[in-house]
N, C-alpha and C positions, 0 to 999 in steps of 0.2 A: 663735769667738764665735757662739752661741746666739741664732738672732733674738727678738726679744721678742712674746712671745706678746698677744696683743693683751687687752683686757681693757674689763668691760662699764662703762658708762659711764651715766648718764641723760642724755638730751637736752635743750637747752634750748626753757623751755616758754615761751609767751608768759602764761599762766595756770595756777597751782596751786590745789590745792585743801591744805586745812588736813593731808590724809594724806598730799601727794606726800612729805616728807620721811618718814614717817614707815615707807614702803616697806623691810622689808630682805631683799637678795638672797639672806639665806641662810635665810628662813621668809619667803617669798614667799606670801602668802594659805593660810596652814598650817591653817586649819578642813578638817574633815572633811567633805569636798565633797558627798556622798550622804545628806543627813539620812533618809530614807525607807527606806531598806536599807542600815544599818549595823553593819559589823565590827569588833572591837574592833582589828586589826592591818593594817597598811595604811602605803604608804610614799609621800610626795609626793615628785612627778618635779620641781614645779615650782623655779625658781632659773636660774642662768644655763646657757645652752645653748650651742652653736658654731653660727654662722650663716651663710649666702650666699644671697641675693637679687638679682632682677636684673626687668628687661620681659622681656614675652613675646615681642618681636618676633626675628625670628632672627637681624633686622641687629648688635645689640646682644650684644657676646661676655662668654661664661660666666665667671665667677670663678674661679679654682682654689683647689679648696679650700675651707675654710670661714674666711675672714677675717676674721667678725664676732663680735662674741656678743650674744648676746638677750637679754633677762631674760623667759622665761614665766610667766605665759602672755598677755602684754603684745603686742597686734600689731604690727610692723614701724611703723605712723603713726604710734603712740603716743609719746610722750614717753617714758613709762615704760621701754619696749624697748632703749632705749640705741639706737634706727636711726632712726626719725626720716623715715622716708618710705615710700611704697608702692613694693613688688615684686609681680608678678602672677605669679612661678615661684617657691618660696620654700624652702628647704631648713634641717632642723634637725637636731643628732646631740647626744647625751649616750649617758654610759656611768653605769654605776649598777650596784650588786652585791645579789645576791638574798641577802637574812639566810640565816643556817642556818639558824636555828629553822623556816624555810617549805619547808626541805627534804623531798620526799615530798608535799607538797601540789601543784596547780596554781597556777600563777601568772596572774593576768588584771590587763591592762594599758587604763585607760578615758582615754580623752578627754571633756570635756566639750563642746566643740566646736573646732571646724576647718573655716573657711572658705576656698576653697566646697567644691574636692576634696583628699582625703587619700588617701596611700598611705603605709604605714605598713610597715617593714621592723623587724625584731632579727635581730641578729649575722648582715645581711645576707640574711636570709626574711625575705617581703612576709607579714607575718602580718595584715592588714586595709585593703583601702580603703573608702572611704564617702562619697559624695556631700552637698550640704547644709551648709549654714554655720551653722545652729540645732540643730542634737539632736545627741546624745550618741553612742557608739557602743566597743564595748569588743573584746579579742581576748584568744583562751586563748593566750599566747604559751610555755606551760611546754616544748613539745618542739623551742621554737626555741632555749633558753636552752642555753648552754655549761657542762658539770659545776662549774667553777668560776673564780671573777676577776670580771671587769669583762663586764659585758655592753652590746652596742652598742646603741642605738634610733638610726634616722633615718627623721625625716618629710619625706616631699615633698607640698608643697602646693602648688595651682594656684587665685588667683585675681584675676579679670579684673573684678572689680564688678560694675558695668551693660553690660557688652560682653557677657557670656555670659548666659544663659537658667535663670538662678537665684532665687530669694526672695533679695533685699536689702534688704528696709524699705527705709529710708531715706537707704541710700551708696549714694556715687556717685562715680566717677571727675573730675567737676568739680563737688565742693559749690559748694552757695551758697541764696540764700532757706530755702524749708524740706526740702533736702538738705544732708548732712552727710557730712564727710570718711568714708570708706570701713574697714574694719576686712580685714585680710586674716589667714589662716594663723591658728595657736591662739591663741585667745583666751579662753577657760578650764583649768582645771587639769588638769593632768596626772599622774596616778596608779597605782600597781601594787596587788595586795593580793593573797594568798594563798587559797584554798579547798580544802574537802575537794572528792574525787573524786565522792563524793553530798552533792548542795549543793541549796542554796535559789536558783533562777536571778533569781527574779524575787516579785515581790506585788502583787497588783492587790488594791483594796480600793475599794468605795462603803459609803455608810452610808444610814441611816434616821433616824427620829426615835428608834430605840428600839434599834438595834445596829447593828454590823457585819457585812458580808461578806468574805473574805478570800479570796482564790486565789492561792497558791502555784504558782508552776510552778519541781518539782523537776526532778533529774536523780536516779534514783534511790530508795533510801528505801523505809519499807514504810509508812509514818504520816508523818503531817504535826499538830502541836500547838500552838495559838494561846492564847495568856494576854493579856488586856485586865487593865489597870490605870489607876487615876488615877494624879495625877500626884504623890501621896503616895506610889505605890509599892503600896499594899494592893491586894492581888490582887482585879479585880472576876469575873471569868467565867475558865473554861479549858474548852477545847473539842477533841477529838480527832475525827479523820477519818483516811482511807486514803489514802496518798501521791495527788495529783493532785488532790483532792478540795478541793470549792469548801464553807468553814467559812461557820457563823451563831453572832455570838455576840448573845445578848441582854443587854442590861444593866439591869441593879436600879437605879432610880431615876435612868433617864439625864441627863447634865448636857450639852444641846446647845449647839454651838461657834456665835456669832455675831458678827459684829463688836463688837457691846456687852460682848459675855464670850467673849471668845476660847479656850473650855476643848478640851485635846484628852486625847485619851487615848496612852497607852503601850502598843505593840501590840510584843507577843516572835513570833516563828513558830519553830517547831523542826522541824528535820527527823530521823525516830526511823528505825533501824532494827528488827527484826520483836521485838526482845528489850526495847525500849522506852527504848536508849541512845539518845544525844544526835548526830548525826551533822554537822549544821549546824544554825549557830541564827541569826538579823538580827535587829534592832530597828527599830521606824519606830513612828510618832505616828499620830493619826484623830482629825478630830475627827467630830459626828455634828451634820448640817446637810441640810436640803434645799432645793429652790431652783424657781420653780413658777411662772407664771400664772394669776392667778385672779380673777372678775369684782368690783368691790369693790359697793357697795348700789345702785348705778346702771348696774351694769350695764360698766363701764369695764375693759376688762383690765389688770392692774396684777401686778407683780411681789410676790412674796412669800417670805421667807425663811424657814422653820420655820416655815409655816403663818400667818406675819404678815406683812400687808402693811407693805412696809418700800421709803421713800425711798432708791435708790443714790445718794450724791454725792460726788464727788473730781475728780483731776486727770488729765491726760494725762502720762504718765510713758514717757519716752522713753529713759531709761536709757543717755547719755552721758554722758562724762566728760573733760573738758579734758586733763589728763594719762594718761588709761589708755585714752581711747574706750569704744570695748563694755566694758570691764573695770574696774569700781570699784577703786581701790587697793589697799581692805583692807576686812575684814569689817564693819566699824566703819562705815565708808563706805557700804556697801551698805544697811546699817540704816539709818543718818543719813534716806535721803529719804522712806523707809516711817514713821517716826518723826516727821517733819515733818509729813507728811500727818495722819498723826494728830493732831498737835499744834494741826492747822488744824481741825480737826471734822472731817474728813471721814471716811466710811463705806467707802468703794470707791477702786481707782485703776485707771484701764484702762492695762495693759502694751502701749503702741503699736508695731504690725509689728515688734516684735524678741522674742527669747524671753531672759530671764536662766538664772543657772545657777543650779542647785537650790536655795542658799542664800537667795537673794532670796522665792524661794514661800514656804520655812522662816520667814524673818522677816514675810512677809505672814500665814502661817498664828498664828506666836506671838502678832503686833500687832493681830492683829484688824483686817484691811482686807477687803473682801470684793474679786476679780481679773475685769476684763474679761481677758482674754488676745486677743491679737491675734493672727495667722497674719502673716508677714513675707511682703511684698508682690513680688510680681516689679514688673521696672522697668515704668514707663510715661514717657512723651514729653509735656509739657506745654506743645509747641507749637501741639495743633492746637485744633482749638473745639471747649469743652466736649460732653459726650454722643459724640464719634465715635471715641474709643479705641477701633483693633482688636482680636479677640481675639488674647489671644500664642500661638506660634508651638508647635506642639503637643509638641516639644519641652521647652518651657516648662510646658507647662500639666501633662504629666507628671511634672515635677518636682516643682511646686507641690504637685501632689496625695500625692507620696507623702513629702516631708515636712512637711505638713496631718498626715497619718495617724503621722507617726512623732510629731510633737510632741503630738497629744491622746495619742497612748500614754504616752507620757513624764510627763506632766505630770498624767495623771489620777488620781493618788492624792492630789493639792495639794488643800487641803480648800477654801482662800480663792478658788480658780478657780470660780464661778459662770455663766458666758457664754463662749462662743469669738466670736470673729469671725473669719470666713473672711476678707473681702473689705473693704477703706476706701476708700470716694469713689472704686468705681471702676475702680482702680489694677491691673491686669492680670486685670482681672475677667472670666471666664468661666465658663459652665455652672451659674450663681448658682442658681437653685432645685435642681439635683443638689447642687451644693459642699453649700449647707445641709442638706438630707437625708441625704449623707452625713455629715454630723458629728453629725448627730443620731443615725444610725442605731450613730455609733463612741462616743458618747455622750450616752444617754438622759438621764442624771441632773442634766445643764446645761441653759443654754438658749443657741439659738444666734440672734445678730445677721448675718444674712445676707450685708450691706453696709453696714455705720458709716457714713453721710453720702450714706444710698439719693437723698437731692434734691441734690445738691451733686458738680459737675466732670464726671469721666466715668461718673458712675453710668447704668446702664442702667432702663429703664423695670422700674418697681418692680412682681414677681415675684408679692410678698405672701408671698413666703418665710421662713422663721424663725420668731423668737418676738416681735421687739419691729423695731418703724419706730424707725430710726434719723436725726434731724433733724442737721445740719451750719450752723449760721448764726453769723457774726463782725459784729459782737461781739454779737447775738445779746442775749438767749438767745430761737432759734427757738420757731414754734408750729407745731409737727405737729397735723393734725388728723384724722390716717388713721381709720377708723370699721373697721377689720376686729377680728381676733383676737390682734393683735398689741398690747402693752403698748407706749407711745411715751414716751421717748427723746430728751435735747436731748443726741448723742453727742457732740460738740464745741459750745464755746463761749467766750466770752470772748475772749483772746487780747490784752489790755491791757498795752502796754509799759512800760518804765523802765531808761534808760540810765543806768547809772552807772560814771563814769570808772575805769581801773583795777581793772575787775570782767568789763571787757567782751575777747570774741572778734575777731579782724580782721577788718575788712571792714565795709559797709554795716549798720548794726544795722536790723534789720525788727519788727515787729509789726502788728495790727489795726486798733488807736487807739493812742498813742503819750501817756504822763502826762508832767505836768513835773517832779513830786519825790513823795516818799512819800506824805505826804497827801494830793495831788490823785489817785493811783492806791489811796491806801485807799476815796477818796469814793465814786470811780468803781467800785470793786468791790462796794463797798456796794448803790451803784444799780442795777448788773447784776445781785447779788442778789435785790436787794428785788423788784424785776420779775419774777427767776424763782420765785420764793414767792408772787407772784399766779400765775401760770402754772400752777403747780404743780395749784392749787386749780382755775383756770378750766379746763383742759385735761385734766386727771387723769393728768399726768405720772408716771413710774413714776425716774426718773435725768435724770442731767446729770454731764456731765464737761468741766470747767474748764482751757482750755488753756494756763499748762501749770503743771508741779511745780517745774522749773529753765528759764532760760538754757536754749538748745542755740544753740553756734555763733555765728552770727550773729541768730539769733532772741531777743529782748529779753524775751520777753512771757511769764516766769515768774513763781512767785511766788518764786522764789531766783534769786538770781545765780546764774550757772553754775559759779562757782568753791565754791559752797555757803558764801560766807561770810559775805554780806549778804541778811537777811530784807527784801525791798523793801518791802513794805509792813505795817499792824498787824494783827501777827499772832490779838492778840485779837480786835479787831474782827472782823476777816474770822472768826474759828472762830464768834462768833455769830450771824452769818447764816448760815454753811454750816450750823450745828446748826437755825437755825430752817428753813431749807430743809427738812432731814431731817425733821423734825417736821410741817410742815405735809401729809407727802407719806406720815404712816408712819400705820398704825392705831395706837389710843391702846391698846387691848386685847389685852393679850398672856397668851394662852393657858399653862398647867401643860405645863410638861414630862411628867405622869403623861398629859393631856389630849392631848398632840400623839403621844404612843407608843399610847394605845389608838387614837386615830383610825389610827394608823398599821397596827397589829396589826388592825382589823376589815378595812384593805384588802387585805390579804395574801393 
């Protein structure tokens, strides 16, 4: 008799959301996880995997074998995973068979992320490690793969949360207030896909008021060919150059992407051989946006988007999830909050210390939000008094920095990303006017926030770094009243609770100010409003970002429950101050798109 193979299971949640059922193990998050550079042929790793997990310590003896099963790319905390708690050594293995049709081609095998360290084996070769629990990371695995059958993967992941010298946002090995349960091992999709031998590796692309740039980086090739299209399909430009070669295409009558019209374009890249055949080809979107500081009639620095002064307003978007943690359920899900935000007026959402995977920027780019992007925080210690956080431990600060630099690579063809933030309130902040010249110097075509909440916790004496003073005041809404060149900024605020029964996470529920029922937390939002729409006017604010979008945890003070299925307060209401905010803070005069491409075309 045959032991019974063990089999995946979901765990029980104290809280779902409207898609925990709607999960299935056998099309596990099945969209095409690369919007940016996309293949038409491509095979999802994700669904159940064989598992073993255990602590790191060495008193605690090794499992034999793999006795679990997982559901990826769901981490071990999650509900979703079928495991149901943290391991800091983590081990994964599936087998999976390479179609024929890919036969003769390379095979490349991507992760979206894996926290914090990966080492990555096939049929027993380590074909990739990678450091880092936020960026992506791929490997050509075709000369590890066996002629034919089943082919082995197994991942070994190491991670310790806040005990090792990593970017964590916001886990932690003991949540609680505003730290949250911890995310370990893959926690995005996992994927194979086929390529020719001369391929298209990558696309970098910025735009203008009036076209695009494109740079390809091939392997190969003798030409490189770029076709722009609307979204009709009708060919707008097509452009050739010499393999490696950095494309301009110009566009007839450009239609610029802003939160108000979220238009992008359809961008093809082809990689030719010397005969003008077809050798590789991807697909990926653009839209065409620029993003700018500029004095308004008084003299006041103020943010401007294609050449118009324009009010940022949204929420802090934390990007957890009761049943998946880091990982939305399902695609549906991951739109749902982007979707919301809009539904609430708002213009902008800043992606707090964590990065999503590529799909979440796609639906920020399709929705029309415009993206603070946050850099994910190494830990800090909230025991000592405020201002005296040391610098971390150079170790640490090495890390940081180099995956700083991997995620603006990553993420810089995302049109709706407008601003990096290196650094929040502080939090393992070091070498603050380099960090920000650095991200300036990795990308000119943003603007970068130095330190989110430069007056607030352990922030360091303010630099004058960046592009915009970042104010931190609860419930707020602060008055920054910096006089430099910097654009100001109320980066957090609000934080207005609402407990409601059977919606909530364990433990102590926290917030700022605390509502008694819906209407008394509509009032009160109203008034937080209505104040920063004076503000707005008397200070010459440029943004505001309202804390928060959901729930997280034990944190009350969303404008959703955390289970996404109660809108706490009216939702009308609140979209028409967040609209009057925007309005009071945006120029009334909005410039020709013919207007914003010649001024563009005389800078050149």
């Amino acid at each position: 008799m045959t032991p019974t193979e063990p089999e995946w299971q979901r765990a029980d949640s104290p809280l779902t959301t409207p898609w925990t059922d709607r999960v299935d193990p056998a099309a596990v998050l099945p969209e095409y996880p690369r919007p940016q550079l996309r293949r038409p042929e491509w095979l999802s790793l994700n669904g159940i995997w064989e598992y073993a997990g255990w602590p790191a310590s060495p008193a605690e003896p090794r499992p034999v074998g793999y006795s679990e099963r997982i559901l990826v790319p769901f981490a071990p905390e999650s509900v979703l995973s079928g495991i149901g708690r943290r391991d800091e050594v983590l081990w994964y293995r599936r087998l999976f068979e390479v179609p024929e049709s890919w036969i003769g081609r390379r095979v490349l095998l991507h992760f979206g992320a894996v926290d914090q360290k990966a080492e990555v084996r096939v049929n027993n070769q380590t074909v990739v490690t990678h450091e880092g629990g936020y960026t992506s990371f791929s490997a050509d695995i075709t000369d590890a793969l066996r002629a034919s059958g089943p082919q082995e993967i197994t991942v070994r992941a190491e991670d310790r949360t806040d005990i090792e010298l990593y970017p964590i946002g916001k886990q932690r090995n003991d949540p609680g207030g505003i730290c949250y349960t911890p995310t370990s091992g893959i926690w995005q999709t996992v994927w194979v896909e086929p390529v020719p031998n001369e391929r298209i590796s990558s696309v970098e692309m910025t735009s203008d008021l009036s076209g695009v740039y494109v740079f390809p980086q091939v392997t190969g090739g003798a030409q490189v060919e770029l076709i722009v299209s609307p979204p009709n399909g009708d060919e707008a430009v097509r452009v050739r150059g010499t393999a490696g070669a950095r494309l301009r295409a110009d566009l007839p009558e450009p239609h610029l992407w802003s939160p108000d019209d979220p238009f992008l374009y359809d961008i093809t890249v082809r990689l030719l051989d010397a005969h003008g055949d077809v050798l590789d080809e991807v697909a990926s979107y653009c839209g065409l946006r620029t993003v700018e500081i500029v004095p308004d009639a008084d003299g006041q620095p103020r943010i401007a988007v294609n050449g118009r002064t324009t009010f940022l307003h949204g929420p802090l978007d934390q990007g957890y999830w009761p049943d998946g943690g880091y990982t939305a359920p399902t695609d549906e899900a991951l739109r749902f909050d982007l979707e919301k935000t809009k539904e609430l007026g708002f213009n902008l959402v800043r992606k707090h210390v964590k990065v999503e995977p590529a799909r979440w920027y796609y639906w920020a780019d399709r929705l029309g939000l415009a993206v603070w992007q946050d850099m994910p925080s190494l830990a800090v210690s909230f025991a000592g008094p405020p201002g005296h956080a040391p610098d971390p431990l150079p170790e640490g600060q090495r890390r940081f920095e180099a995956e700083l630099r991997e995620m603006v690579a990553q993420l810089s063809n995302v049109t709706s990303i407008v601003a990096w933030v290196p650094f929040n309130e502080g939090w393992g902040e070091f070498d603050t006017a380099r960090i920000a010249a650095l991200v300036k110097e990795l990308d000119p075509t943003r603007l970068v926030i130095a330190n989110s909440g430069v007056n607030c916790c352990f922030s360091r004496a303010d630099t004058g770094a960046g592009d915009i003073y970042d104010d931190h005041t609860y419930v707020g809404p602060g008055e920054p009243h910096e006089g430099d060149h910097r654009a100001l900024v109320d980066g957090e605020y609000g934080g207005l609770g609402l407990v409601l029964e059977d919606h909530v996470w364990s433990g102590p529920p926290n917030a700022y100010e605390m509502a008694s029922d819906s209407a008394h937390l509509t009032r009160r939002y109203a008034e937080v409003s209505e104040r920063l729409e004076r503000l707005v006017s008397d200070l010459g604010l440029s943004g505001a970002i309202y804390t928060q979008t959901t729930d997280v945890e034990n944190e009350v003070n969303g404008l959703l429950t955390y289970d996404r299925r109660v809108q706490k307060l009216d939702f009308d209401d609140a979209a028409n101050h967040n609209r009057a905010v925007i309005a009071r803070g945006s120029h009334p005069e909005v410039k020709t798109a013919a207007e914003l491409a010649g001024e563009a075309s005389d800078s050149r």
